[in-house]
C-alpha positions as CSV (number, residue, x, y, z in Angstrom):
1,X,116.2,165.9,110.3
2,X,115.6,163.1,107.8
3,X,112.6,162.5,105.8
4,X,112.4,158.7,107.6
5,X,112.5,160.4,111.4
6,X,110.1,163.4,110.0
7,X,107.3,160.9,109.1
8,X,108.5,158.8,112.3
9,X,107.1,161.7,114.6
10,X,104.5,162.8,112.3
11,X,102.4,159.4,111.5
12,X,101.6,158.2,114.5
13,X,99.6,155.1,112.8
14,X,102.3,154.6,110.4
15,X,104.6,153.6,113.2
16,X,102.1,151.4,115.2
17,X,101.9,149.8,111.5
18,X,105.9,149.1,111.8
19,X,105.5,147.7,115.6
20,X,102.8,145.1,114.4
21,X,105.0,143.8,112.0
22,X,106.8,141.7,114.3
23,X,104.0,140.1,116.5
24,X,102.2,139.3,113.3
25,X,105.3,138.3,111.4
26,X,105.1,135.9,114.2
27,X,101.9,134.6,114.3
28,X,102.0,134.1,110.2
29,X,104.6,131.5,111.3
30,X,102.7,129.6,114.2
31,X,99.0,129.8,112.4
32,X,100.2,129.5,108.5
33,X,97.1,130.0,106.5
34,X,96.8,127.0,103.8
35,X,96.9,128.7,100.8
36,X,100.7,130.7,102.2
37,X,102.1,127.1,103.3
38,X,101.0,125.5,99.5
39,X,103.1,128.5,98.2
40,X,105.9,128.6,100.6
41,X,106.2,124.5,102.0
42,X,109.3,125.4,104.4
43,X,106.5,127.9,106.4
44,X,104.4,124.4,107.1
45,X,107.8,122.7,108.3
46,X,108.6,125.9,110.7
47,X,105.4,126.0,112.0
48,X,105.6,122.0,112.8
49,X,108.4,122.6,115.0
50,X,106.8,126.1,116.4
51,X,104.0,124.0,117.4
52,X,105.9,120.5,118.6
53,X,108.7,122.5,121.0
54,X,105.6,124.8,122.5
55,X,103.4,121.5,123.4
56,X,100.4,122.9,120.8
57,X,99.7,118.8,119.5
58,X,96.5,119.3,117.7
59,X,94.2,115.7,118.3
60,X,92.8,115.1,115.2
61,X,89.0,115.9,115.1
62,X,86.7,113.1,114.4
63,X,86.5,112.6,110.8
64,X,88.9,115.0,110.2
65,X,91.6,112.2,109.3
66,X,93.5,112.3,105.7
67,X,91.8,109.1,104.8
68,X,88.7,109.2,107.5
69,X,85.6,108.2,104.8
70,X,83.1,108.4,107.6
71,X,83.9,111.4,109.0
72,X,82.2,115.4,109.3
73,X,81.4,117.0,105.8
74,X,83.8,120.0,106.4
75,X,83.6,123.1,104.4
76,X,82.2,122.4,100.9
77,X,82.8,124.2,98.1
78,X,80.2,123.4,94.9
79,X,82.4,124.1,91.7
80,X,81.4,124.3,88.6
81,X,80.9,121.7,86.7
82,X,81.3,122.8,83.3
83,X,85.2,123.3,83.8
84,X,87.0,120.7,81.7
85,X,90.3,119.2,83.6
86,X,92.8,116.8,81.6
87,X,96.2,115.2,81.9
88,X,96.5,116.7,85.5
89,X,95.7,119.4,87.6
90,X,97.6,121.2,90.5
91,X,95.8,119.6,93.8
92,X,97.5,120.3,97.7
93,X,100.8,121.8,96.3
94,X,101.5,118.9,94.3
95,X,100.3,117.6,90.8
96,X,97.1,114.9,90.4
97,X,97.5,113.2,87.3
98,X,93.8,112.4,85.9
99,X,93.1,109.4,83.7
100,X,91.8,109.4,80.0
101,X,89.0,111.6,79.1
102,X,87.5,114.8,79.9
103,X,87.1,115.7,84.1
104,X,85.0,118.0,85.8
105,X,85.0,119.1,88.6
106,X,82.3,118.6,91.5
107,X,83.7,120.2,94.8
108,X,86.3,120.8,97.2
109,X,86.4,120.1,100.7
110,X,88.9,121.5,102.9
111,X,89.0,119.2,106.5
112,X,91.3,119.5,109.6
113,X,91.6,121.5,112.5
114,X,93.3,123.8,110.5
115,X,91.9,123.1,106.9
116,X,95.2,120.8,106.2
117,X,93.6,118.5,104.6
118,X,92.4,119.1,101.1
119,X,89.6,116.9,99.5
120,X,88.9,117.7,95.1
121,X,85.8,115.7,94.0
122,X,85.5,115.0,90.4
123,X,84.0,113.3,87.3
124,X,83.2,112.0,84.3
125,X,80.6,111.1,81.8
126,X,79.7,109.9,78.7
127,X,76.0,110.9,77.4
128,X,74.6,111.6,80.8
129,X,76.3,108.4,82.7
130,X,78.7,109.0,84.9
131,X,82.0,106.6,83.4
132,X,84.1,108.1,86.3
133,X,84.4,109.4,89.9
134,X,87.5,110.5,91.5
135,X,87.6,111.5,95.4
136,X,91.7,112.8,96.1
137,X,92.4,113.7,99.4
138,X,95.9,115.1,100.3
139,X,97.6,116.9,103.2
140,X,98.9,120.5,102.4
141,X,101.1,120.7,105.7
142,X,102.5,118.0,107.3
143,X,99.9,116.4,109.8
144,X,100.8,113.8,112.8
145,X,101.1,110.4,112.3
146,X,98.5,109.6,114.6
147,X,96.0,110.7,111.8
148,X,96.8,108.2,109.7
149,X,97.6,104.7,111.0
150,X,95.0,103.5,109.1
151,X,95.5,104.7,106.3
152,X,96.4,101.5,104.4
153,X,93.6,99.5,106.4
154,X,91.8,99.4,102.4
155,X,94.9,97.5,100.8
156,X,94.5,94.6,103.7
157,X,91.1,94.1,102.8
158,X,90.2,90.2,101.9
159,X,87.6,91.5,99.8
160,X,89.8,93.0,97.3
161,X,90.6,91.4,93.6
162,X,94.3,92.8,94.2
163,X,96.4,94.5,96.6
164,X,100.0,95.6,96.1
165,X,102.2,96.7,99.0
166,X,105.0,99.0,97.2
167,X,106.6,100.5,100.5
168,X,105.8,99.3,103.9
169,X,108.4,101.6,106.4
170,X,106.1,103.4,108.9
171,X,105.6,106.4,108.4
172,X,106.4,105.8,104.8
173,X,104.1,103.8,102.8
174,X,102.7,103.1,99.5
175,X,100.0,101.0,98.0
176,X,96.9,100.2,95.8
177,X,94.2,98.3,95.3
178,X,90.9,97.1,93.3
179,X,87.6,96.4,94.9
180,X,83.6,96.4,94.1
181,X,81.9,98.8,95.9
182,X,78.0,100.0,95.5
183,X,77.9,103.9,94.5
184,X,75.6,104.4,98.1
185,X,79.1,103.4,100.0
186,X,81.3,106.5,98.3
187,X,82.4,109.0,101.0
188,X,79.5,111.9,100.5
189,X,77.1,110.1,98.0
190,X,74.2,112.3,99.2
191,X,75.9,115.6,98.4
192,X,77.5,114.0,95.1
193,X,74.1,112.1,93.7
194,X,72.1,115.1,94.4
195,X,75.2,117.8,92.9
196,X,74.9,114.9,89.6
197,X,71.3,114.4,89.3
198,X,71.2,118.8,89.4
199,X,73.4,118.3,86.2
200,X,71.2,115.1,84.6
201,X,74.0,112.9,85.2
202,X,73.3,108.9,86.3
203,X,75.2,107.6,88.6
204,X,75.9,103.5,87.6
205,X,74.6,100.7,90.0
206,X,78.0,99.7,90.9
207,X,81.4,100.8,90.6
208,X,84.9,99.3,90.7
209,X,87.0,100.5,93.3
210,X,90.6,101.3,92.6
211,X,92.6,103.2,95.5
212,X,96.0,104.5,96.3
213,X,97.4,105.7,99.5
214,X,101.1,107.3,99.9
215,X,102.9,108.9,103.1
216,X,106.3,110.7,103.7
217,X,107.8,111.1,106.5
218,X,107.7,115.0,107.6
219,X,109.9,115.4,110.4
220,X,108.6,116.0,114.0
221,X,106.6,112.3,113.8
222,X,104.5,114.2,111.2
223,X,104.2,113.0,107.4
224,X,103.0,114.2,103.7
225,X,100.1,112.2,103.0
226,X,97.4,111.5,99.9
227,X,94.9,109.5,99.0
228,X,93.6,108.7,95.5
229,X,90.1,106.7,95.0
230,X,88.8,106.3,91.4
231,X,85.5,104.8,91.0
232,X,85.3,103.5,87.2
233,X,81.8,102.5,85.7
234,X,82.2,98.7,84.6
235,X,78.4,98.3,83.4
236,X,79.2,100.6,80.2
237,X,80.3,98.7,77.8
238,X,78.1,95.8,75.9
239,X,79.9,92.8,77.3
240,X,79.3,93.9,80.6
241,X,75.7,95.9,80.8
242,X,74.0,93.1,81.7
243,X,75.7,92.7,85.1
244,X,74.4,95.6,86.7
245,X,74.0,94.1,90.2
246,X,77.0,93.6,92.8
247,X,76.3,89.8,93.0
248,X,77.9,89.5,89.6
249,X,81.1,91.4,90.7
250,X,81.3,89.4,93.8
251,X,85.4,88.2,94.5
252,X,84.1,84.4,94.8
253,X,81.8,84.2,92.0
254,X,83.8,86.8,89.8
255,X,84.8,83.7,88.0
256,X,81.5,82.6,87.1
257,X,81.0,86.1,85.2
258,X,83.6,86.2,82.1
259,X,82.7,89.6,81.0
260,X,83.1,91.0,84.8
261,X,86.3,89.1,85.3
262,X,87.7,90.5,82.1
263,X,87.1,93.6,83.4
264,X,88.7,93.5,86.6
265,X,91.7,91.9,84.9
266,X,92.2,95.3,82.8
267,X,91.5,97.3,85.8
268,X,94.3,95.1,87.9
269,X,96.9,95.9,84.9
270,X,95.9,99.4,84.2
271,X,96.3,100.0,87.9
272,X,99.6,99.0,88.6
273,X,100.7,101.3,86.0
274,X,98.9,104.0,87.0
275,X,99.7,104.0,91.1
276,X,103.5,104.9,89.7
277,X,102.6,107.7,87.6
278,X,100.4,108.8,90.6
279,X,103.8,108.5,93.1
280,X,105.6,111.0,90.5
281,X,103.1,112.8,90.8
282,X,102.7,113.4,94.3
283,X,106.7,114.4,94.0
284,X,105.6,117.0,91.4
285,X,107.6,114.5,89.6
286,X,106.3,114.7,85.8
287,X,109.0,114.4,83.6
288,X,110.2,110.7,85.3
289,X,107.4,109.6,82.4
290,X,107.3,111.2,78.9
291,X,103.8,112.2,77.8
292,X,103.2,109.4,75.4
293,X,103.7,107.2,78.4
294,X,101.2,109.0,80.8
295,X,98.8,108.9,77.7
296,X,98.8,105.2,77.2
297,X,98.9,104.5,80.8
298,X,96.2,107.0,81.5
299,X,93.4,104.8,79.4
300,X,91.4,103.2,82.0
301,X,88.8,100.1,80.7
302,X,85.6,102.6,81.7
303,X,87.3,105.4,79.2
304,X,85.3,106.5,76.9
305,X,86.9,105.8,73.2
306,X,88.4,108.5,71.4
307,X,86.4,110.4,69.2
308,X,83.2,110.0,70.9
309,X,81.2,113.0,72.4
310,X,80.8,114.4,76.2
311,X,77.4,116.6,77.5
312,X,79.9,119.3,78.4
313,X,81.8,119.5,75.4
């Protein structure tokens, strides 16, 4: 008798172990947790196609949307805040690039009926004013394309200072866009003014919007989706602290206000340079820019200037 059919008959548990493999092998397929389909992306595909030829078509939860702003809180994770991010940072199995300066991060949020969705939270400061926010939210498995038919309902806006369509294919699309918004408007403000003001950090009176939303077909009428909202500080600088009410950064008096419409102009340009190296990005695409170009393209008008100090340095 061999030593394999010797432990067969003597290990009774053992050879339960062996029978579960299967069922469970299984099941890892159909129910993928997050973090095995960020490591293994073909799992999220199979399971797609597990679920679409069973019947098992989730509806979204409300709120629970890749680009809902309004909807539940999910489960929030506080991070700590003294971690310094640059360049770019791995973010739903693909690659966030971050813009100049020093980024921390705040929390994460994981949404969906299955945590599919992935929400990162971050900022930055200069002294104890916040100069940035950054709210990224990004599929990590291919979700219906139900959940998103909205999703480029922000680039439409009349409101906007600019708007730029780049791809417009359903379910494909990419665009981007620069707005005024006040801070109290910003998905979470609650959690994130009271997480700031923990820290002694100020959050300024009005922010300038710039978004970017991209989707991918998946397969199955399912698609790849992120989101990218940076809210940049435009009431640090001395032409511009003086205009610390959202009257001033109104679209239809904007013109009245050279110091504001200055700085929406920079934001315009910088931001249709940056939505591209935030598409490579999302196709874990780094090397389609060199690192000089990511640099100079990565200077927003609320960075801080080089050479000057940060509270978490």
């Amino acid at each position: 008798m061999s030593a394999f059919s010797r432990l067969w008959h003597r290990a009774p548990a053992w050879r339960l172990c062996l029978y579960l493999i299967v069922p469970f092998g299984v099941l890892t397929c159909i129910f993928p947790p997050a973090y095995l389909t960020r490591l293994l992306p073909r799992l999220a595909t199979l399971s797609t196609t597990i679920h679409n030829r069973l019947g098992m078509h989730d509806a979204p939860a409300e709120g629970d949307g890749a680009t809902d702003g309004n909807g539940g809180d999910g489960v929030i994770t506080m991070m700590p805040i003294t971690d310094r991010l640059t360049k770019a940072i791995p973010f739903a199995g693909r690659i966030l690039p971050l813009p100049a300066g020093v980024w921390h991060p705040v929390m994460n949020v994981i949404n969906g009926p299955h945590g599919e969705v992935l929400e990162n939270v971050l900022v930055r400061v200069e002294g104890h004013v916040v100069t940035g926010l950054i709210g990224a939210e990004g599929s990590t498995q291919p979700v219906p394309e139900t959940a998103i038919t909205s999703i480029d309902s922000s680039c439409h806006d009349d409101r906007n200072f600019m708007s730029r369509v780049l791809s417009a294919h359903p379910p494909a699309m990419e665009c981007w866009f620069t707005a005024a918004v006040y801070p109290a408007s910003i998905n979470r403000t609650a959690i994130i003014a009271t997480r700031l003001k923990e820290e002694g950090f100020i959050l300024p009176p009005v922010f300038l919007k710039a978004g970017w939303s991209y989707s991918t077909p998946a397969g199955d009428h399912n698609v790849n989706v992120e989101t990218v909202t940076i809210f940049l500080n435009p009431v640090n600088t001395d032409s511009t602290k003086m205009l610390r009410t959202p009257e001033f950064w109104n679209k239809d008096t904007l013109g009245q206000q050279p110091a504001a419409a200055d700085f929406v102009k920079r934001t315009n340009t910088w931001m249709a340079g940056w939505a591209q190296v935030l598409h490579d990005g999302f196709n874990s695409d780094m090397l389609a820019s060199s690192e000089e170009q990511r640099a100079r393209l990565s200077r927003d008008p609320a960075a801080t200037p080089p050479g000057q100090g940060n509270p978490l340095d």
